[in-house]
C-alpha positions in Angstrom: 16.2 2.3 -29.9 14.6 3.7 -26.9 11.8 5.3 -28.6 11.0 1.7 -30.3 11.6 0.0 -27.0 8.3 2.4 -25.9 6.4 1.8 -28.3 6.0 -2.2 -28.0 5.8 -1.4 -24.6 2.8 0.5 -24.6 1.4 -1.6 -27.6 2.0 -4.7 -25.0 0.0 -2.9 -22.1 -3.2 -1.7 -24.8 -3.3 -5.5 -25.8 -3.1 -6.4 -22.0 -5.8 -4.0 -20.9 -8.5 -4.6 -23.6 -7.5 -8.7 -23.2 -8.9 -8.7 -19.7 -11.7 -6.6 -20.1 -15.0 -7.7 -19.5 -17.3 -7.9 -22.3 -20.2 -6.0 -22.4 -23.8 -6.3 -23.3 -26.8 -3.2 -22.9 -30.4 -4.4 -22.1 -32.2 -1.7 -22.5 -36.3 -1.8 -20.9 -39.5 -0.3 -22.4 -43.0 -1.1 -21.9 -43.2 -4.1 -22.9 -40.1 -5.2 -24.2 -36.3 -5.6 -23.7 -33.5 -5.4 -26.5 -30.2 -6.3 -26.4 -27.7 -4.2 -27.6 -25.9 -7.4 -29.2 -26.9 -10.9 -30.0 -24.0 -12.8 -28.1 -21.1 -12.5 -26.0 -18.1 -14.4 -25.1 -18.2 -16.6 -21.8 -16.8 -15.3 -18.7 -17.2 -11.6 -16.9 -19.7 -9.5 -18.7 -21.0 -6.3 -17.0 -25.1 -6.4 -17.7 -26.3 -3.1 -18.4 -30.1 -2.4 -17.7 -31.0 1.1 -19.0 -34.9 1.8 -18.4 -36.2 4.1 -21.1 -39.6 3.2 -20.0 -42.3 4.7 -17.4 -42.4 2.1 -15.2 -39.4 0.5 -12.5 -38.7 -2.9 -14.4 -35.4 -5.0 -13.3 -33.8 -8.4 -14.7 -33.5 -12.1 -14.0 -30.8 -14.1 -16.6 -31.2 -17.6 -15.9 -29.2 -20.1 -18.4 -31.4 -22.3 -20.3 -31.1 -26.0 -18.5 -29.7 -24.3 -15.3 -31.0 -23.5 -11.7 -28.9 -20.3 -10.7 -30.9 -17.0 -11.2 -29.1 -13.7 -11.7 -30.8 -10.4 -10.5 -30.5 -6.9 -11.4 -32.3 -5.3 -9.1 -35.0 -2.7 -9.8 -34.4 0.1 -11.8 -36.6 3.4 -12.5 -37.6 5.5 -15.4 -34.6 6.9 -17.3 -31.9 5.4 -15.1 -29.5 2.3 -15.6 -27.7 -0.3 -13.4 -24.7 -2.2 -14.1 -23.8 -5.6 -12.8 -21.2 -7.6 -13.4 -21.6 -11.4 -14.1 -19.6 -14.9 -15.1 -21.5 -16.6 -17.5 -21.0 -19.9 -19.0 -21.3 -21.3 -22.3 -25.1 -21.6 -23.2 -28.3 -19.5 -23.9 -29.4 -16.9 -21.1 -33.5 -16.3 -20.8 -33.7 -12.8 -19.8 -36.8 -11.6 -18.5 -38.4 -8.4 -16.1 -40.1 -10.0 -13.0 -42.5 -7.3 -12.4 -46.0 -7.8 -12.3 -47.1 -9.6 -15.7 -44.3 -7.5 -17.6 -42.6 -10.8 -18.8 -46.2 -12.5 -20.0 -46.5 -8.8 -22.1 -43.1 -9.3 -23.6 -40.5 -8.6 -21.7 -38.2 -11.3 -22.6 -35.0 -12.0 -24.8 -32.8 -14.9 -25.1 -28.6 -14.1 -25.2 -26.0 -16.3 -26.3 -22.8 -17.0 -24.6 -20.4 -18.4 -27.0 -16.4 -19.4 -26.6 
C-alpha cells in the first residue's frame, strides 16, 4: 500500500513539474537568416533561445504583430547563445536581428503563439 501510495505521489509531482514549465523555442542566427526550432508555442512563459552559429554578433527583437511592446535579446557572438525568458500573448511574433541591414538581408521569421 505504501509502495502504491509512492508511486502516485511521485507520478503527481512529474505531472506538476513539467505543467509549469515554460515552453521553449531555439532561434538559432546565421548570416543571413534565423530559424526557429519550432513553428508555434503555447501562450505564456517561454524561454527564447538565440544560439549564433554565424560570424558575426547578431541579437533579437519579437514584437507581436498589431502590438507596440518590443522584446530584446541582447547581443550575442559567434558560437554562443543567450536565453531569455518572456510572456507572450496569443498572436504572431515578427522576429528579426537589428544589426546593421541584417534584417533587410533576411534575418526575419514570424512565431505563432497559440492557446
Amino acid at each position: 500500500m505504501i509502495r502504491g501510495a509512492l508511486l502516485a505521489v511521485t507520478a503527481v509531482a512529474v505531472f506538476t513539474a513539467h505543467a509549469s514549465s515554460p515552453a521553449r523555442v531555439g532561434v538559432g542566427a546565421t548570416e543571413f537568416h534565423l530559424m526557429l526550432s519550432r513553428a508555434s508555442v503555447k501562450a505564456g512563459q517561454v524561454v527564447v533561445q538565440l544560439q549564433n552559429d554565424g560570424q558575426d554578433p547578431h541579437d533579437l527583437r519579437l514584437r507581436r504583430i498589431g502590438g507596440t511592446r518590443i522584446y530584446s535579446i541582447p547581443l550575442t557572438g559567434p558560437g554562443r547563445h543567450t536565453d531569455v525568458k518572456l510572456k507572450l500573448l496569443l498572436g504572431k511574433y515578427r522576429l528579426w536581428c537589428s544589426v546593421a541591414n541584417h534584417a533587410q538581408l533576411g534575418m526575419r521569421a514570424v512565431l505563432r503563439v497559440r492557446r
